[in-house]
Phi, psi and omega in degrees: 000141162255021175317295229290305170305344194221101206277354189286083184279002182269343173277344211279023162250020151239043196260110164231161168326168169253011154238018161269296209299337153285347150327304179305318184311108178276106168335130163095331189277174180239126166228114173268158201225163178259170191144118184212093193063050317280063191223157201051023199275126147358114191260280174305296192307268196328312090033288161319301179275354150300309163292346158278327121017286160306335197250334160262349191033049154291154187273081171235121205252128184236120175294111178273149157237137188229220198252279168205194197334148208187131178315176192275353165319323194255325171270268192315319169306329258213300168288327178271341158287004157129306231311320186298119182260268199254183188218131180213135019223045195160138187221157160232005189288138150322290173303322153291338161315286194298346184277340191281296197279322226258265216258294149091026180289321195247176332117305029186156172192113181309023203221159204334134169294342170304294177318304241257352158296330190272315171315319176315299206297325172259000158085358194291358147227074167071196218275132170294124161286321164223156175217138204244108187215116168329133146227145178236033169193180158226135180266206184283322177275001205034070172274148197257133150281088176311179158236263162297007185183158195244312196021211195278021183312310179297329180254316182304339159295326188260017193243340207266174189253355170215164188241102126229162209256100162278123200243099139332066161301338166286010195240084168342140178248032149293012208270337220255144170119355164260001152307139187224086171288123180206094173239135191273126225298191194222150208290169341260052162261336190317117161283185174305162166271108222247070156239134170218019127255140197300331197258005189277155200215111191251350221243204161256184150248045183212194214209116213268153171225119165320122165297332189302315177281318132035077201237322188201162201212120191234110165271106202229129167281020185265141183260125179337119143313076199271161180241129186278168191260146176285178180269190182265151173225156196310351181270277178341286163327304173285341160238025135327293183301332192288338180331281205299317188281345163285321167299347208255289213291318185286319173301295184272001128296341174091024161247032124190178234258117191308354144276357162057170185268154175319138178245161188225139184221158179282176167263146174128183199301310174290342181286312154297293182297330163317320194255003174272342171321325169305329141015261180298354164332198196233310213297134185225162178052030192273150172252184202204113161220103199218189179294297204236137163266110156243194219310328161318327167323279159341273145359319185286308178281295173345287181286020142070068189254297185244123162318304231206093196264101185249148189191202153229034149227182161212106210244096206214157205256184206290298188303274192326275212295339156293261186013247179315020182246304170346297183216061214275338192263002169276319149298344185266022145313334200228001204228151196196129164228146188260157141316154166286345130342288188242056125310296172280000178318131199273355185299278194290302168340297167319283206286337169312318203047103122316129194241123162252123198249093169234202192239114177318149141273283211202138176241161184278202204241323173292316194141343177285152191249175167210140171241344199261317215235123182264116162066010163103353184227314204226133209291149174271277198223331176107133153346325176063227199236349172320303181292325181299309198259328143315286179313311172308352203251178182283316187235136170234085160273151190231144182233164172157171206262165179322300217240211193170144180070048184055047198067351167316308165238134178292096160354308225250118178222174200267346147238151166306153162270345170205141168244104199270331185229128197268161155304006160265021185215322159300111139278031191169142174200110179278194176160165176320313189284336169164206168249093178248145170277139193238037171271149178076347181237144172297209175291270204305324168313297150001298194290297190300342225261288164313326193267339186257006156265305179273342175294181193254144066088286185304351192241331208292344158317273164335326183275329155279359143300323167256021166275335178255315165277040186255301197270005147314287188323306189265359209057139214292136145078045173225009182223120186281338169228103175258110164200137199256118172346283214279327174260348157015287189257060184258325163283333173309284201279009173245350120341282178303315199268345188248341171081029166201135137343291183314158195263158188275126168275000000 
């Protein structure tokens, strides 16, 4: 029953259908929803108001802002039905891909996942109107219970001028006690964030709510739309490996400790197979503080690898989400989820030292990554938390495989087509074919560093050829980022007119 979730009894006369409760949705308005990669995002509403939309062709256009990536209840419903003007700060839907690149139906605004709480907060894009937010309890004061995720669930509840409350029954209410809520004051009152360690707990565990905003209470039984992870393949595996052995070396210089520094790995399938490479390590009792858990997490704690998981999802594919549902008070020893505030604090990230692992699109022959943009105009998924934690860690490493389109396109190309992470922030940049460190190297040092560790075999001719006549052209040693403009993108445009990177034979 769900009287038993909603501990409020002064709320349950705010309990309605989800499509009275889309009623509340207004043209014009700006609504933030919890929802983080894709877990815990609002469901029943969203849905509702697509179908009304649809079925009245009433005109309601709303700028949604969330945590980051969010099921197709909510994006793809939503978007195909029209609803959408703009979207921040991060997506992974098709359809929505296509309102950007496509269609040019939607608005879109990239940014670093850290920022965008204090932006609220700060009004910069005008007044939160609603907040749409998953939960799997209301407590007796009527405090909000997340459920799989935190992302900007706190400052959107405490910023929005109405509340409604999705009550999740498929979301256990063993979820509660593993939240750690904490939002920090906003200049120039901020003080320190006062964590220094991974396993440290600053906050409640709920998410405090004015009763008074409160507008409506919806009970839905739908479960996150989870997305499975590929598997891992011998491309994954090699540079698990090249990881561990980078790690291994780092270790025997003593620049850091065999318990290595907190680790952070981005989301998605290479990210997941990479960090299941620990697996097989030596390393145990390691701590792990990042944005997203999926299923390697998981895997991790099992082989007593990670003490201690801090992250604002819990992002795990079907198979990953029975697991934990399983044994679930036995993770939740080990598993603490934050807002993305300070999941990503460029504060704590400093001070923790961080080792950061995330995923390229493509990287250049200096060391800049583009993580967002294919071929330079059309967006894939958004910057994420990749930037939060690049810049900050103690270590900023990037892994993807050489190549890409069946060998077709090179990872390693001699400019980026967008650049997202400059070369002042990539340390490291990994692939199947090896490791190069950049650390310590000029531009030109880099360049050879890269193309004879990380490039693909089939490229690396090309790349250096146009890397030794780039310093013909301009004369040897007499150009510190040696490039000639105008041929840059030369892989990019050979790519477009041949539908393959390789030189024609």
């Amino acid at each position: 029953m769900f009287q038993e979730r909603i501990r409020c009894k002064k709320l349950l006369d705010r309990v309605m259908s989800a499509e009275q409760a889309a009623e509340l949705v207004k043209d014009g308005m700006n609504v933030g929803t919890s929802g983080f990669t894709p877990a815990g995002y609002p469901k029943a509403v969203p849905l509702a108001l697509a179908r009304k939309v649809q079925e009245t062709g009433e005109k309601i256009k709303i700028n949604l802002l969330t945590g980051a990536s969010v099921g197709v209840e909510l994006d793809d419903a939503l978007v195909k039905a029209g609803v959408i003007n703009k979207r921040l700060p991060y997506q992974t839907c098709d359809s929505m891909r296509n309102a950007l690149n496509t269609s040019g139906e939607v608005e879109y605004q990239d940014i670093h996942l850290s920022h965008v709480a204090q932006q609220v907060r700060y009004g910069f894009y005008g007044d939160l109107d609603l907040a749409i937010v998953e939960a799997c309890a209301i407590t007796e004061e009527g405090c909000i219970v997340p459920t799989t995720s935190l992302g900007n669930s706190p400052t959107f509840v405490k910023a929005a001028k109405k509340v409604i409350i999705e009550i999740n029954t498929s979301q256990p209410l063993a979820l509660e006690g593993m939240h750690d809520v904490y939002i920090p004051e906003d200049p120039p009152n901020r003080g320190p964030i006062p964590l220094i360690k991974t396993e440290q707990r600053i906050g409640t565990t709920y998410i405090e709510c004015d009763m008074d905003k409160i507008a409506a209470i919806v009970v839905t039984d739908i479960p996150d739309n989870v997305k499975g992870l590929g598997g891992i393949d011998d491309i994954s595996k090699a540079m698990a490996r090249n990881l561990i052995s980078f790690i291994d070396k780092e270790v025997k210089a003593k620049r850091m400790p065999k318990s290595l520094l907190p680790l952070q790995s981005g989301v998605g399938s290479i990210a997941n197979a990479v960090l299941a490479g620990l697996v097989e390590s030596e390393y145990r009792d390691l701590t792990f503080y990042s944005e997203v858990i999926q299923d390697s997490a998981l895997d991790c704690i099992d082989a007593g690898i990670f003490s201690i998981c801090s992250g604002s999802s819990l992002t795990l594919s079907d198979t990953g989400m029975k697991k934990f549902f399983t044994n679930i008070e036995k993770y939740k020893k080990h598993i603490i989820l934050r807002p993305q505030e300070i999941s990503n604090n460029p504060e704590l990230i400093r001070r923790l030292g961080i080792i950061s692992m995330n995923t390229a699109i493509e990287a250049d022959i200096y060391g800049h990554v583009n993580s967002t943009h294919i071929m330079g105009t059309r967006m894939m998924n958004g910057i994420g938390g990749a930037g939060d934690f690049t810049r900050n860690a103690y270590l900023s490493i990037f892994l993807t495989a050489s190549t890409a389109k069946d060998g077709n396109i090179s990872s390693i190309v001699p400019m980026c087509s967008h650049i997202d992470h400059t070369e002042h922030d990539v340390n490291v940049i990994i692939t199947e074919q090896g490791t190069a460190d950049l650390r310590n190297k000029s531009p030109r040092e880099r360049a050879m560093e890269i193309i004879n560790k990380c490039a693909h075999p089939d490229y690396v001719p090309l790349l250096k050829d146009y890397y030794e006549s780039t310093l013909d052209s301009l004369g040897k040693g007499k150009c510190h980022t040696p490039h000639i403009m105008g041929e840059a993108h030369s892989f990019h445009k050979r790519f477009i007119e041949t539908g393959t990177m390789k030189e024609k034979v």
